[in-house]
N, C-alpha and C positions, 0 to 999 in steps of 0.2 A: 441671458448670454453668460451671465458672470455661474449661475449655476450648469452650466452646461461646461464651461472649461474647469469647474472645480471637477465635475465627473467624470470626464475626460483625465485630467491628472491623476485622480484618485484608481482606474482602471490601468492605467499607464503602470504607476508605483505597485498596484499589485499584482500585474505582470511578470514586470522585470523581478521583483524580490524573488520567485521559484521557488516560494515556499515548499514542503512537503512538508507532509504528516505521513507517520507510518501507522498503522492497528494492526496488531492479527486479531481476526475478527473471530474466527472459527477455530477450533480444537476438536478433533473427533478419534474417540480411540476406537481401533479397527478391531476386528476379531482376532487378528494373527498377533497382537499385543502393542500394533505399530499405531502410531497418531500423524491424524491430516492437518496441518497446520496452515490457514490461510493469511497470507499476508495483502493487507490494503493499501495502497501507497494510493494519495490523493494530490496532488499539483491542480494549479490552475485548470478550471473546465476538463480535467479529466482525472480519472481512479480508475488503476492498473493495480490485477493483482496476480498475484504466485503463491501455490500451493507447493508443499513440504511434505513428505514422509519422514515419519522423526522415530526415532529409538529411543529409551530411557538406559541411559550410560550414568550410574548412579545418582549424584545430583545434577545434571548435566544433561540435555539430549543433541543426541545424534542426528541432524538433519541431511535431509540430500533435496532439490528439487524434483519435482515431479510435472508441473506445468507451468511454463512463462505466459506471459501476458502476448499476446498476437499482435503484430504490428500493423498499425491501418493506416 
């Protein structure tokens, strides 16, 4: 009983915290000189992610989106 409401709490706590973690996991330069940049965002029981089209702007790139994550 007693390990059952610790695991119970221990699911509860890391619930509610909402953690995130971000990566980009993927980098790919295109032929037209442009880079696909994947970004991984992970929460609780689920990882959503968004892809980028990026430009090199000196030291510096230029992103814009190119796909969001679907909503289900």
């Amino acid at each position: 009983m007693n390990r059952i409401i610790h695991s119970i709490l221990a699911l509860t706590t890391l619930a509610a915290s909402g953690g995130c973690s971000v990566a980009y996991s993927s980098v790919r330069q295109q032929s037209d000189g442009t880079y696909l940049l994947t970004e991984s965002r992970s929460r609780f029981l689920k990882v959503q992610g968004t892809m980028y089209r990026c430009t090199a702007a000196g030291e510096t790139m230029q992103c814009r989106v190119v796909a969001l994550p679907t909503a289900r």
